[in-house]
C-alpha positions in Angstrom: -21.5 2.8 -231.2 -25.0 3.8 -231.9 -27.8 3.4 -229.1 -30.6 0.8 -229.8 -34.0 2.5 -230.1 -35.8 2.1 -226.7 -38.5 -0.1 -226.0 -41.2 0.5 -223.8 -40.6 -1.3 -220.5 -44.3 -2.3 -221.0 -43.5 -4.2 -224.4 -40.5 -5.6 -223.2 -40.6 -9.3 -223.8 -39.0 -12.0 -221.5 -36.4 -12.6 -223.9 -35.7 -9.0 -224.4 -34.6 -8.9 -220.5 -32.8 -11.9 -220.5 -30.8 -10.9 -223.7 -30.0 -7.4 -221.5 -29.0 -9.5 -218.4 -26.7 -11.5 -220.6 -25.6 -8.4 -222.0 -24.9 -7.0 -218.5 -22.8 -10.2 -217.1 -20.4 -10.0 -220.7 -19.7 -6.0 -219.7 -19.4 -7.0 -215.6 -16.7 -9.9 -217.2 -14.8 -8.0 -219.5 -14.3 -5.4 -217.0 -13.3 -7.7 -214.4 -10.6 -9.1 -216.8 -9.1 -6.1 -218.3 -8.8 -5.1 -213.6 -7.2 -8.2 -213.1 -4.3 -7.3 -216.5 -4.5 -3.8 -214.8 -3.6 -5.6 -211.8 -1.0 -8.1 -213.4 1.0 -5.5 -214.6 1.1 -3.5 -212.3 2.4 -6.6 -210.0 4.8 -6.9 -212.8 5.8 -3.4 -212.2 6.8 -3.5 -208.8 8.2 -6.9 -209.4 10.7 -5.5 -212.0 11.9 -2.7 -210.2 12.3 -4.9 -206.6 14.4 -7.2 -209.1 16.3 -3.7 -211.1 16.9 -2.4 -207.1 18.5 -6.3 -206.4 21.0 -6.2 -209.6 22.1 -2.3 -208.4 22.9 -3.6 -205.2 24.7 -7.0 -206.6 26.9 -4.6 -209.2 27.4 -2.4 -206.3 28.9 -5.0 -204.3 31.2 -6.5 -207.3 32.3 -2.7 -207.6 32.9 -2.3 -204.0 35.3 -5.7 -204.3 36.9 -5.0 -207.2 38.0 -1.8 -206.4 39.3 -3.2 -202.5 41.1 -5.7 -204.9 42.5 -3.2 -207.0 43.9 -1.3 -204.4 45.1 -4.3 -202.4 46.8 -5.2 -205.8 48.5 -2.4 -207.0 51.9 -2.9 -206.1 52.4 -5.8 -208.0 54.8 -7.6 -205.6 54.2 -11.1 -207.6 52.6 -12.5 -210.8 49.3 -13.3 -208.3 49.0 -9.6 -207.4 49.8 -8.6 -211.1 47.1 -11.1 -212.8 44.5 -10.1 -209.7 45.0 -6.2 -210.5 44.5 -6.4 -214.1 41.8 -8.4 -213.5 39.7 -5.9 -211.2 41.0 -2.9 -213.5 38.9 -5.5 -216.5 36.1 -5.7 -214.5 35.8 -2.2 -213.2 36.3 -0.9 -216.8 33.5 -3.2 -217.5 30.9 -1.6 -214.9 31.8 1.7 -216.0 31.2 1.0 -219.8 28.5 -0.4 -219.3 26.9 2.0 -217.0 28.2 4.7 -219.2 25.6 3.3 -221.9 22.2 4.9 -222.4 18.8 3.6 -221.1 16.3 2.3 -223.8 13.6 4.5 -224.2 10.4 4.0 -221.8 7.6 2.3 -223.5 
């Protein structure tokens, strides 16, 4: 971006001024939009991970069950306990797959 040559505060016309206020209020609003996406995404951030920190606790929970199931299930005495045990044994090989799988990459 080159600079405009300078004028002479002494030559400088009304609308000259007025074209340099205008000027100034564009440069005051664009930066005051481009803090407020600063600001949106960075709410969108922290938004994210408190939602991220929510599903770890919710698969932590269905892990903690499944596994209290599992164990509770294990002997097999009926067709109830047998169906329940291979169910939790499904699920839990479920969390670990897919906890086993990579991240994406950070953008």
């Amino acid at each position: 971006m080159t600079t405009p040559a300078r004028i002479p505060l002494d030559e400088m016309t009304s609308d000259a001024l007025d074209q340099l206020y205008t000027e100034l209020e564009e440069l005051r609003l664009l930066i005051r939009m481009k803090d407020g996406m600063h600001r949106s995404a960075e709410t969108e951030v922290t938004e994210l991970h408190a939602r991220a920190k929510q599903a770890e606790a919710a698969i932590e929970r269905v892990r903690t069950l499944t596994t209290a199931t599992r164990n509770a299930t294990s002997a097999g005495r009926n067709d109830w306990q047998i169906g329940q045990h291979d169910l939790a044994i499904t699920i839990l090989a479920a969390l670990d797959e897919h906890q086993e799988q990579p991240s994406p990459p950070a953008t």
